[in-house]
Structures are given as structure tokens and as C-alpha cells.
N, C-alpha and C positions, 0 to 999 in steps of 0.2 A: 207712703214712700217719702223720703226727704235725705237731704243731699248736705252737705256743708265742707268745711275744711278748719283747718287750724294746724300750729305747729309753724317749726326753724328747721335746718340743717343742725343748732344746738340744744335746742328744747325738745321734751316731747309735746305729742300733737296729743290732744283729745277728742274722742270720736267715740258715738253711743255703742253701746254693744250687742255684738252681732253685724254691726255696719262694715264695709269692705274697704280698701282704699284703691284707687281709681287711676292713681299712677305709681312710678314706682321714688317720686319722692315723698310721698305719703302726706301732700296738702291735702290733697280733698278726700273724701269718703260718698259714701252711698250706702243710705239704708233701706230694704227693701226693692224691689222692681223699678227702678229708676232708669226713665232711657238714658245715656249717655254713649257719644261720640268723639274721639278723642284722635287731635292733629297734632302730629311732631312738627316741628319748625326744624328749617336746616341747620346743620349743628348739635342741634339735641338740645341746646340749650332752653329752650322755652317750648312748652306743650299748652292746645287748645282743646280746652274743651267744650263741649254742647252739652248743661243737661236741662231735661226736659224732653216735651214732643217738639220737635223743630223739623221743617219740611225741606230743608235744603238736601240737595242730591250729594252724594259723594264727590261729584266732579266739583262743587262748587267750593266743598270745605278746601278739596284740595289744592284751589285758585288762590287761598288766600296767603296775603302776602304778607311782611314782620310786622308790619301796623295792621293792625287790622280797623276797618273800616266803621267809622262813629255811630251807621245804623247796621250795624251787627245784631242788634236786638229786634229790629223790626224791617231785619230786611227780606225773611223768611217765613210764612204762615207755621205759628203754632205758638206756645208760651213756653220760652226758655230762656237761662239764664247761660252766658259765656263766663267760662273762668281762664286765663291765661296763668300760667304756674313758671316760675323761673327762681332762680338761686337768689334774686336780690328781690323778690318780690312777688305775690298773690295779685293779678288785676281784676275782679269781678266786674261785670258789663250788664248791670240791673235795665229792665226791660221800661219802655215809658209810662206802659199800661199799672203796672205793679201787678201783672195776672200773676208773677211769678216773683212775689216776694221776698227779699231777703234780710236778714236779720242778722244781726252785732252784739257781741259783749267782749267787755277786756276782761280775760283772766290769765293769771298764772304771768301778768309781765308782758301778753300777747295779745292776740285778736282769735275768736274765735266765732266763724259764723255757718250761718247753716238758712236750709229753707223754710225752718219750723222755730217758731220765737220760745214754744212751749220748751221745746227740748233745750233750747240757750237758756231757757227760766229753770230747770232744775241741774245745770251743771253748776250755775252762779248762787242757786238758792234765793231765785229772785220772787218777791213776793208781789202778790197784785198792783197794780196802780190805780188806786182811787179814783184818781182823778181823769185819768185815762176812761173810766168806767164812769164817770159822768159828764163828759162828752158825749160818750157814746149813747147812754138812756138820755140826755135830756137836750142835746143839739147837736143828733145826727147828721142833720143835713147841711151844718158845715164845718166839714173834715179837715178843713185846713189846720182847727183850734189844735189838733193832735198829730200833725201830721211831725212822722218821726219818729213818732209813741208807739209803743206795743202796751198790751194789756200785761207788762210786767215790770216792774222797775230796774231800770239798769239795760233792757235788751231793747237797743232800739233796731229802727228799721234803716235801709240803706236808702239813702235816697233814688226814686226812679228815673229813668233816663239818662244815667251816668255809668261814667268809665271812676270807680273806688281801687283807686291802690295802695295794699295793705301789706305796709312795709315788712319782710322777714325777722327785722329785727325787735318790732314791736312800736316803733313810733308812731305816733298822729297818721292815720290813714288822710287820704287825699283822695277829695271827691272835683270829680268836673262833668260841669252836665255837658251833655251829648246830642239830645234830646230836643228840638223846638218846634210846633208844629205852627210856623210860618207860614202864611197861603201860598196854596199851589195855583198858580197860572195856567200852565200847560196842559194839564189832564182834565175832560170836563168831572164834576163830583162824582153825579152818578156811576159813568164809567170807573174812576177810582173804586167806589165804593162793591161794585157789582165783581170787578177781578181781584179786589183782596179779599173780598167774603165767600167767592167760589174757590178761591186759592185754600182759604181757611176749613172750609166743610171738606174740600177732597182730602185734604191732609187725613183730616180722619176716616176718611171712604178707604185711603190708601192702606192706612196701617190697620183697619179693622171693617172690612168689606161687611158684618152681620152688624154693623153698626145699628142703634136706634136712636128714633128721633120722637122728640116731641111732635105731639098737632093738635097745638088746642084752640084754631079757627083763628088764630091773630096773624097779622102780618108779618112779624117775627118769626115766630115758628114755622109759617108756610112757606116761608121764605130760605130758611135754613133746609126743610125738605125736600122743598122742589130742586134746589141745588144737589142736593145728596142724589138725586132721582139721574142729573145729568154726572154726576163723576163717578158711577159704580158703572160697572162691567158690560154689556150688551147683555140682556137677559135677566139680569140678577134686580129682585126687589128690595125694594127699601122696605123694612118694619118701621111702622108709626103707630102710637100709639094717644087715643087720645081719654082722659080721664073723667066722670060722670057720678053723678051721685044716684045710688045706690036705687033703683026702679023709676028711675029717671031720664029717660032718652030723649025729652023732646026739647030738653036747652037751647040757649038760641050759639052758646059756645058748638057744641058738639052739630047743631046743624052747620055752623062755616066749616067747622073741620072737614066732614060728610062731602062739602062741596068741594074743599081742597081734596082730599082722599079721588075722587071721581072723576075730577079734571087731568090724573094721573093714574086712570086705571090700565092695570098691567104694569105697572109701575112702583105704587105701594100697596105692602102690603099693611092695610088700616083694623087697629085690634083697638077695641075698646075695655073700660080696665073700670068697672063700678067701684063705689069708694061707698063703702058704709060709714056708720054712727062711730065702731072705732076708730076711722082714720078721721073723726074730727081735728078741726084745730085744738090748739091745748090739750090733747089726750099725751100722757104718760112723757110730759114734757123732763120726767127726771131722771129718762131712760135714756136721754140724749148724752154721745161719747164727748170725750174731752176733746177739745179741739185747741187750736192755737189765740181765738177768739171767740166769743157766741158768733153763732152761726144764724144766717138769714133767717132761713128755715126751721128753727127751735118749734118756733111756735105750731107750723104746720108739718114738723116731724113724720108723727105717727103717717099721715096721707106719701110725703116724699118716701119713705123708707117702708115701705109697703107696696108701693108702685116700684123699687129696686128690687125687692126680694120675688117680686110677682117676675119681674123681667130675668133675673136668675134662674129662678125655678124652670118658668115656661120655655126660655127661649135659649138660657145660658149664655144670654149677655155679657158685654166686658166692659163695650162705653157706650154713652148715652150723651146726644147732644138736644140744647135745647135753644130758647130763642132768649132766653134773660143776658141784659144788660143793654140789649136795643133801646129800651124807652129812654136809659140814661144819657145811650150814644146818639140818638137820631132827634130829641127833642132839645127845643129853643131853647134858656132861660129867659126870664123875663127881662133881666140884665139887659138883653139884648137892647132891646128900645135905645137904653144909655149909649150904646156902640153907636147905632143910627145919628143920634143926636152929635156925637163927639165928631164923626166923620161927616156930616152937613150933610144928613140924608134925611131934611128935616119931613120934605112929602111921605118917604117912606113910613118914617117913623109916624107918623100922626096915624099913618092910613091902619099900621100894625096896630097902634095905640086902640083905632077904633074896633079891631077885630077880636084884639084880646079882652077888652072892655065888652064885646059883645059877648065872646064865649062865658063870662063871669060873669055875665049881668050884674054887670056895675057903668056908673060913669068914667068916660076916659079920661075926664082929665085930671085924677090923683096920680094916673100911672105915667102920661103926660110929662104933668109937674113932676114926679119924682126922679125919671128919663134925664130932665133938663140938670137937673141936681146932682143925680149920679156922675153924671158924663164927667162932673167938674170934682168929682170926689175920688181919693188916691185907694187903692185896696187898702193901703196900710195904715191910713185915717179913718175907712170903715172900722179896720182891726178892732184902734183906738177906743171908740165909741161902742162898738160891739158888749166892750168889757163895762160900759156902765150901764147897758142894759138890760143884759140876761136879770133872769127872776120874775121880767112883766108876764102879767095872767094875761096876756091878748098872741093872737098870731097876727101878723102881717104876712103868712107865706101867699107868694102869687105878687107881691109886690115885687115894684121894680127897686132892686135894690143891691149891694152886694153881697149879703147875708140876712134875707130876711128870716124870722124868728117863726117857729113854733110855738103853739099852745104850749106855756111855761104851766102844769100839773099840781092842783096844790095837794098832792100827798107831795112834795118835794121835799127832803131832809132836810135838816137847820143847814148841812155844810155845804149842799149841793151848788149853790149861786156862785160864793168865794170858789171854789173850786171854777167852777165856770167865769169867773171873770178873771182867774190865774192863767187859765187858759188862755184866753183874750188876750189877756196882755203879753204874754211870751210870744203869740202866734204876730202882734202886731211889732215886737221885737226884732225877730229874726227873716233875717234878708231873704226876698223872694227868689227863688230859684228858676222864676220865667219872667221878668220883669219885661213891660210893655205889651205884654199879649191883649189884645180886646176883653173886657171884661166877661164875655159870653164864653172862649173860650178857655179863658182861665179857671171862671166855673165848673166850664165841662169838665176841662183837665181834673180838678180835684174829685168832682162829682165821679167820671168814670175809675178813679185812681182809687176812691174811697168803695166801688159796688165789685169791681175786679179782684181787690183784695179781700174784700170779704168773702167772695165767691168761694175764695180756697178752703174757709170753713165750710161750707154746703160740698166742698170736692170732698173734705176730710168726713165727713157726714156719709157722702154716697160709699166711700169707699169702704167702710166696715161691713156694708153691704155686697160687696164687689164687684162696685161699678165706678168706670174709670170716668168722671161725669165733665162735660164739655160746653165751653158758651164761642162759639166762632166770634161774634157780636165782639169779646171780651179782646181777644188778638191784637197784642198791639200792631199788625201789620192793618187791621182793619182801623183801630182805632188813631193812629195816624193818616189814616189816605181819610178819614172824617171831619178830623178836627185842622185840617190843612185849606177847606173850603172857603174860598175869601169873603167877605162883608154881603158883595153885590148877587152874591151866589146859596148865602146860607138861605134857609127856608124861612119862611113868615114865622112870628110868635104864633099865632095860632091856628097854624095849619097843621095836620098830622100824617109828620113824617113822608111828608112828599120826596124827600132825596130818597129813600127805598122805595117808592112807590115805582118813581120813574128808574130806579136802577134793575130792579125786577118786573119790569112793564112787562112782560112776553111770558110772566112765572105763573103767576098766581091765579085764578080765576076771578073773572071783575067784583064779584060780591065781596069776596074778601081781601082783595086792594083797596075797594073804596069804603073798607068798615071804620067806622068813628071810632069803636068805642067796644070795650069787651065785657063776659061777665061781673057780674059785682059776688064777691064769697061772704058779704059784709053779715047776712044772716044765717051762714056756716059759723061764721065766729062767734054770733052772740050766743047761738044754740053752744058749740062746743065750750065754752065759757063755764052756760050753767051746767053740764053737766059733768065737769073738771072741777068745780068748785074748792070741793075738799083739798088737793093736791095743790091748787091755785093759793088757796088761805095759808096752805104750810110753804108754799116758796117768800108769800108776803110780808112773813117775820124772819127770814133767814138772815142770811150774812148783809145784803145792803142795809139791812137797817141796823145792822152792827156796826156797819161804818160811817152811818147819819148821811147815805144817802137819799132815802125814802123814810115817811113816815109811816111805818106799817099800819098804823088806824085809821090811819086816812084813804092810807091804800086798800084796806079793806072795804072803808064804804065805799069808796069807788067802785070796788067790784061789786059789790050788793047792790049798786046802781044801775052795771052794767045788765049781772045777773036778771035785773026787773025789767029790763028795756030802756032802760033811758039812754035816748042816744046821745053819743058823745067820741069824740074822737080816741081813738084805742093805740096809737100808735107810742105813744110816749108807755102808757101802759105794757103794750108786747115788748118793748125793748126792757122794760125794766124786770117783766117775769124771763124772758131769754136771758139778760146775765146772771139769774140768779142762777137758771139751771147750767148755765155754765160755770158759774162757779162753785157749784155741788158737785160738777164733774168732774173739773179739776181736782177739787180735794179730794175726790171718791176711787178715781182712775192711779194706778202705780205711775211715778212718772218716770218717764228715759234714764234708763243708768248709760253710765259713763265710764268709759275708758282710756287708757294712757297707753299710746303708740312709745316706743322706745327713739328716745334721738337718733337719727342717721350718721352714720357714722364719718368723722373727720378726713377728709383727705391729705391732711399731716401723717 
């Protein structure tokens, strides 16, 4: 399903076909099962619309007054986008999270956007962005360098957390953010965090009581279920279901679940779902649908999309919520220290320093020293510096810093570095959109903005399957009332996730509130690897190496290394075989036709 709008009262509008339009000025459209809710203003002259799941009541839409209210996007449990429609103007109201992204292109003299960047990439003929695609394979983990970008030329993203108004008659749209998650005082975190995240799971109990849940013994998960457990009906159980490898029951995941499942008996109902040798990782990675970006999940496809079609078949499932996006929302960055240091919490900061030093057995005082240094360094002097050092073969991630680096890969392509130091430097160009925030939560900010938006490729993934797939975690209403948490309040560096612990004190059972640590699938992968080889060696010479982003020889023996066992970190690898299969999809999949609405007609 995906949503957009375009068109004047003098131009026509363009709209994919088969799509419907949504009002009777004919800006927006809808394609496919798209919720929308739509409020007249008095006068008639200006209509609201909801689209997406969005939890507000009818009474509330109908409270709203001409202005409508800056946290309109996260004032409600669910991921949607506001569009406001009037004769002088289009206002879209993009959400802070980016769970509900939206995306731009100028054609035909206008503006034409939509919630799908793919379908903006084949009305404009927009072709990949290289460069866009070696951010992504080679310094995912910081999003800032791309932020804007789509994996198309030409079709950017709308920035989140703002009020974009995109004039009728074609001019320079006008963005204002909206959005600032400045500490909240008033509400202790917990409590925050415990009534937007129940508010968030009932939303979907409401609209689909057979709902399913993940439970795969994490804190996350159990947490999302046990909620589910209190918003469904007197009577009625929750389906959970938890995943296992194939003559395999005695994991130490699927024992916490067991124990979650038990502490709610009569309650849920607990299915377990064995995963054989085909649902390894890497199996039939070039089966994967076209999506708007590579999807998380590329890699572990065949396993995700097997557990969808298991939960259609058996159960005739619709949506499915899980616990992903918690570790992005609920943990520290290391950054954090830096904050300590800048605001003269110099005890704290040491005592952090020594705890994160101990979980990594390391000495504390590089992380220390680097705290004191940070604190006195601007984001956008990071930027700066950023750009002259992608290409080094070392990581520093887990340092304190404000973009520390990934293991730089040497199958790397000759053009991949310049590419990434273009990055760099634009990203250290253009004005920050949250200027002054703590450097912890401006991390977050990117970090949750960059795992939310991606998510929508893993929704577009479930949904071929049909299933409507869910991260409450993701919500910007949750995601706001977390990153609002002041200085004196956030959690240690290396505690884990004590603001859920304490917000679900009463949920979980103690084993799995006070679990450290979950399983490792690290020898799922190396097995799925070798035995994906063939298919693995023909993504290795595809289209990235067409574009001198990878050296496919090199990438080869990489994987003949993997293949043997030699351990080595896989991450930079999985992102680089996920774009490729994404961009086999792309070229392989028909893409959106397009159509042309007739102009409305003059009132002369």
C-alpha cells in the first residue's frame, strides 16, 4: 500500500494506476488498502487528512481546530502521516520517527510526492544513486552522511519532524521543523515510556484482536506481548510464536521465551515454529521483491518469509508485531560520556567510563580521554574530519566519539572512499536540523530515524506475504516520550536497558527482565554462507562492481574465507550482497505505471 499526492486546480495531477484519489480535489491518492481518515474544516475550504494506522478517536479528529497542533504526528499511537489540502496549498506533517516516510520529486513544473520513493523513481526515470549505495554498504552506521537521500537520484526524502508546504502553484516547498525532543521534566521516563508503548501495542490489539506477536525470550519481545496480554478482550488469547532451529528445543532463547509464554498462562497462546537448513541465512537471496531500499532482512529472507506464510496458512494472520527497534531506542551511545563531561558530571562520567571499560575489557582511560575531547568538538567539525578519514582498515566502533568507523573491507572498489568523503562533506555542509541537542540524543535521533525507516523495507518484505508487520518500539509517540529523558535521568553506558526494565517491572518474569544477553545466530550464518555459495559468487560480480563499488575478487576471497571459517566480521559483507539483491530486484520487478488525472476545472 502507498499513498502520495500531486497536481494544481491548473495542471494535471499524477497518480500510479489503479490508485484512487482521497478527496474531491484530487491532491492525494491511495494505492492499495491504505487506512485513511479525512476531516472537513469549516467552510470547506481546507481538508485533513490521516493516512496510515493512527489511534486517535473520532472525537479527537473532530476537536481539531484551523491550526492544527505541531505534535500532530506523535500525538497519537500508530505511524502516520497528516496531509492538510487547500486551494493555495498541500501541508504534509512528516512524522519525527521517519517510521512513515515520505518522499519528493519535481516533475512536469510541480511537486509530486508519495510514501514510496521507488514509485517517485520510475515516474521521473530516476536511476540509482551510487553514492547513496555506498553509504549504505560501507558506513551504515552513520546516517546522517545520507540523510535526505533515497536510493534514487532526484527523489529525495522529506525531512522528519516537520510541517512541508508545497505550494499549488509549484514553488520552493517550505520546510519548518516541528519536532524537538527537549527533556521532559514532568513525567518520570519510565512512566512515559510504559503508557506510549501500551498505548502503541493496544492500537494494534484494537484494529486486529488475532493479532501475533513475536517471543523470542528478549526483553523486547516479552515486553511488546505481555502488553498485548492486558489490551485484548477478557477471555481472548494472544498467539505468540517463538522461532527454533529445526530438532532443536533446548536453546537457551526458546527456554526464556518458555518462561515468558508460562508466567501468562491462559493468556498466550505459545506456538513454536522450527526453521530448517532452507530457511538459512543467504538461501535464495534473489527471490527477494523490489522494495523501496534493500531491506534489513535480505539476508535472513528465506527464515522471515517462511515464518509469514507459516502464520497465513495456520492461523490466517494479517498483522504481526515484534520487538525490533528497542536495542536502537533503549541503549546509550558511547557519546554519551562526552554529554557527562560537557554538563560537569565529571564523577558520573568517570564511574560510566569505568563500567564501559569493564564490559569491553579495555582500559578506561582512552574512552575517558576521548569523552574530554568530544565534549569540546562541534557535530559539524566531526563532519569535517569524518571526510578525511573513511578508507582506514581499522574500526574504532564502541569508541567515544561522534561517528566512530567501521572495519573499512578491502574488497572496497577503487571509487568507493571519494564517494564516501562526498558524503562527508555535504553532510558537514548543510545546516543541522536539531542544533544543540546532547550529543547522545542526536545520535539517537539519527540512529532511530535511520532503523525506522528502513523497517518499511522489511513492512514491504512482509507484505507480499500478507502480513501487515509492526514495531510499537518504532512509534514516534514512543519514540518521543524516550528520547525527551533529561541527562540525570538517561541510563548508564553500560547497563542494559534498565528504563524498560523498570517501566515493565510487574510484566515480565525475573529471568527474562534481568537477561544480559541473547542468542548468538553467528554460526547459522557461516553455515548458510557455505551452503549459498554458488548464488553468493553470482551476486559478487553483479551490478556493484559495475559501478566500482566492490572488487568482486577480492570479494570473492572474502567469502572463500568466510566459507573456511575464518572468522571475521560479516557486516560490511551482508550489506554489500543485500544491495546487490536489491538491485536485481529492482531491475527484475515491472516498475509503478503512471497516470494523469485531468485538471479541475476553472471557476471562471
Amino acid at each position: 500500500m502507498i499513498f502520495g499526492g500531486s497536481g494544481t486546480p491548473s495542471r494535471p495531477g499524477f497518480r500510479p494506476v489503479g490508485s484512487r484519489h482521497l478527496t474531491s480535489r484530487h491532491h492525494t491518492w491511495a494505492l492499495g488498502a491504505v487506512p485513511a481518515r479525512s476531516v472537513a474544516c469549516p467552510g470547506g475550504r481546507r481538508q485533513v487528512l490521516i493516512l496510515g494506522r493512527c489511534g486517535a478517536k473520532d472525537s479527537d479528529l473532530r476537536r481539531l481546530s484551523s491550526t492544527l497542533p505541531d505534535e500532530i504526528t506523535w500525538k497519537w499511537p500508530g505511524a502516520y502521516t497528516v496531509v492538510e489540502e487547500s486551494d493555495e496549498a498541500v501541508v504534509i506533517h512528516t512524522d519525527p520517527a521517519s517510521t512513515r516516510p515520505i518522499y519528493l520529486v519535481s516533475h512536469d513544473g510541480g511537486w509530486v510526492w508519495s510514501s514510496s520513493a521507488r514509485a517517485l523513481a520510475s515516474l521521473n526515470r530516476a536511476a540509482v544513486d551510487v553514492e547513496r549505495l555506498a553509504c549504505s554498504i560501507f558506513l551504515p552506521s552513520i546516517p546522517t552522511l545520507s540523510a535526505g537521500r533515497t536510493f534514487f537520484s532526484g527523489v529525495e526524502q522529506l525531512p522528519p519532524g516537520c510541517r512541508i508546504v508545497l505550494p499549488v502553484c509549484g514553488s520552493t516547498p517550505r520546510a519548518t521543523t516541528v519536532w524537538r525532543p527537549d527533556p521532559c521534566e514532568t513525567v518520570p521516563p519510565a512512566e512515559r515510556l510504559r503508557t506510549a508503548l501500551f498505548e502503541s501495542v493496544a492500537e494494534r490489539v484494537r484494529s486486529d484482536p488475532m493479532v501475533f506477536c513475536d517471543l523470542s525470550g528478549g526483553l523486547d519481545s516479552t515486553s511488546i506481548a505481555a502488553l498485548a496480554t492486558l489490551a485484548l478482550p477478557y477471555g481472548t488469547r494472544l498467539n505468540a510464536v517463538t522461532i527454533h532451529p529445526e530438532g532443536d528445543t533446548a536453546g537457551a532463547d526458546l527456554g526464556y521465551a518458555r518462561r515468558a509464554a508460562a508466567a501468562y498462562s491462559g493468556r498466550i497462546n505459545h506456538h513454536l515454529l522450527a526453521m530448517s537448513t532452507k530457511h538459512r541465512p543467504y538461501t535464495a537471496m534473489s527471490t527477494v521483491p523490489a522494495t523501496d531500499e534493500p531491506a534489513p532482512s535480505t539476508i535472513t529472507q528465506a527464515r522471515l518469509r517462511g515464518q509469514f506464510r507459516w502464520l497465513r496458512k495456520e492461523f490466517g494472520t494479517n498483522t504481526h508485531m515484534t520487538g525490533d527497534g528497542g536495542d536502537s531506542l533503549l541503549f546509550q551511545p558511547p557519546v554519551h560520556l562526552a554529554d557527562l563531561v560537557r554538563h560537569g558530571r565529571i564523577r558520573r562520567a568517570v564511574s560510566e567510563g569505568f563500567g564501559w571499560a569493564a564490559l569491553r575489557r579495555a582500559s578506561p582511560l582512552p574512552f575517558l580521554r576521548d569523552a574530554v575531547l568530544v565534549s569540546r568538538t562541534s557535530r559539524t567539525s566531526a563532519l569535517a574530519e569524518l571526510a578525511d578519514s573513511v578508507g582506514r582498515r581499522h574500526s574504532d566502533h564502541g569508541s567515544v566519539g561522534w561517528f566512530p568507523l567501521l572495519p573499512y573491507p578491502p574488497w572496497a572498489g577503487a571509487s568507493a572512499a571519494a564517494l564516501l568523503s562526498a558524503s562527508a562533506r555535504r553532510a558537514a555542509s548543510a545546516p543541522d536540523q536539531l542544533p544543540g541537542l546532547d550529543a547522545s540524543v542526536r545520535t539517537l535521533v539519527d540512529e532511530v530515524r535511520e532503523v525506522a525507516r528502513t523497517a518499511v523495507a522489511d513492512a514491504e518484505l512482509a507484505a507480499t506475504s500478507g502480513i501487515d508487520l509492526n514495531n510499537p518500539f518504532l512509534d514516534p509517540l514512543v519514540v518521543d516520550g524516550v528520547l525527551r529523558t533529561p541527562l540525570d535521568r538517561r541510563p548508564p553506558l553500560h547497563s542494559y536497558k534498565p528504563l524498560l526494565s523498570s517501566a515493565m517491572a510487574d510484566l515480565p518474569p525475573h529471568a527474562v527482565a534481568n537477561r544480559q544477553t541473547k542468542g548468538s545466530f553467528e554460526a547459522d550464518h557461516y553455515a548458510g554462507l557455505r551452503a549459498n555459495m554458488p548464488e553468493l559468487l553470482e551476486l559478487a560480480h553483479g551490478r556493484l562492481a559495475e559501478m566500482g563499488l566492490i572488487d568482486a575478487t577480492r570479494l570473492v576471497q572474502c567469502l572463500g574465507q568466510a566459507a573456511a571459517g575464518v572468522p571475521m566480521s560479516l557486516a560490511a559483507l551482508e550489506q554489500a550482497l543485500g544491495s546487490e539483491a536489491w538491485l536485481a530486484a529492482h531491475a527484475r520487478e515491472p516498475e509503478p505505471a503512471w497516470t494523469v488525472s485531468p485538471p479541475e476545472p476553472s471557476d471562471d
